[in-house]
N, C-alpha and C positions, 0 to 999 in steps of 0.2 A: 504494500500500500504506500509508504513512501517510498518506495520508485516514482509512481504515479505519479506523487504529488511534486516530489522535484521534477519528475518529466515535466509537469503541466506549468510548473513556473518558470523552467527554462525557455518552451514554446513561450511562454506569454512576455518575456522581456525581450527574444529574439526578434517577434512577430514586432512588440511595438517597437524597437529600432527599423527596422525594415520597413513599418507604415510608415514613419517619420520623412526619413530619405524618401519613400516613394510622395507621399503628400507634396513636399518641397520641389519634386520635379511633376508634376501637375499642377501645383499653381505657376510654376516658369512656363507652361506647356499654355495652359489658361493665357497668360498674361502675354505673352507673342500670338498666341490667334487672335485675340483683340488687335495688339498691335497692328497685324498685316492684316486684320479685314479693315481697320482704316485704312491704310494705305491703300488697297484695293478698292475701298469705295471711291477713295478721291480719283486714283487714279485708271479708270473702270478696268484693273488687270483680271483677265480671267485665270492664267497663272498662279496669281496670288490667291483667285479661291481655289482652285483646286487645291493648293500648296495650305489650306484654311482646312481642306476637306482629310489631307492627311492626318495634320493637328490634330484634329479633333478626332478619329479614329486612333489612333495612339493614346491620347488622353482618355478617352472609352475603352482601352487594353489595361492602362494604369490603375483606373479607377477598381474595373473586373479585380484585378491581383489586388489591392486595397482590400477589397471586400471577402476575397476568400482566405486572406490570412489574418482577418480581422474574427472569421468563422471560430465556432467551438470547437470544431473536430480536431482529435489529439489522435494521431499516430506513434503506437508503443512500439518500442524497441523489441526485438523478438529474443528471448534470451535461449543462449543454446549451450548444451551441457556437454561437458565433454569428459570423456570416459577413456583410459588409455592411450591418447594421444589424437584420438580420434572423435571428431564433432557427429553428435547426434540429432537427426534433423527428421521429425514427424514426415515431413513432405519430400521425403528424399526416394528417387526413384528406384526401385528393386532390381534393375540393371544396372543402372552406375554401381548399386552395392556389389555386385557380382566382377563388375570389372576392374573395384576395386580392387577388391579381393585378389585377381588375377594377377595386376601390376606385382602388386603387394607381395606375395609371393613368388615370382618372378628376380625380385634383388636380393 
């Protein structure tokens, strides 16, 4: 149980560093498609909206990764037990065992 619970506070000081930096480059992201949709109003660049239309697609990528690491879901670490030198693994396929085996004997 504390695993758990140090797992779940390292996710949560990681994640908010990580929002931090990503926020900071979404308001930079923000605040240049304003800038060049002035610019492009004055100056009627269609360029410049398209190059508005990137921005803002990026800045809706940002926002996406924001919100999913901002999520509850906690991925645990898989703890794996090891036994004579050798790691023991539930989902380990019954052929690799066999070929182990093979090598293994073999040197």
């Amino acid at each position: 149980m504390e695993n758990q619970i140090f797992r779940m506070k390292e996710l949560k000081s990681s994640r908010e560093k990580t929002v931090k930096k990503l926020t900071k480059v979404l308001n930079r992201l923000v605040n240049l498609e304003w800038e060049l949709c002035a610019v492009a109003s004055k100056t009627n660049d269609n360029i410049s909206k398209l190059a508005i239309k990137s921005i803002s697609e990026s800045a809706s990528s940002i926002q996406t990764a924001i919100s999913q690491l901002i999520s509850t879901e906690i991925n645990y670490k898989k703890e794996k037990n090891i036994e004579v030198g050798k790691l023991k693994n539930k989902d380990e396929n019954p052929k690799l065992q066999t070929l182990r085996k093979v090598v293994l004997n073999k040197k």
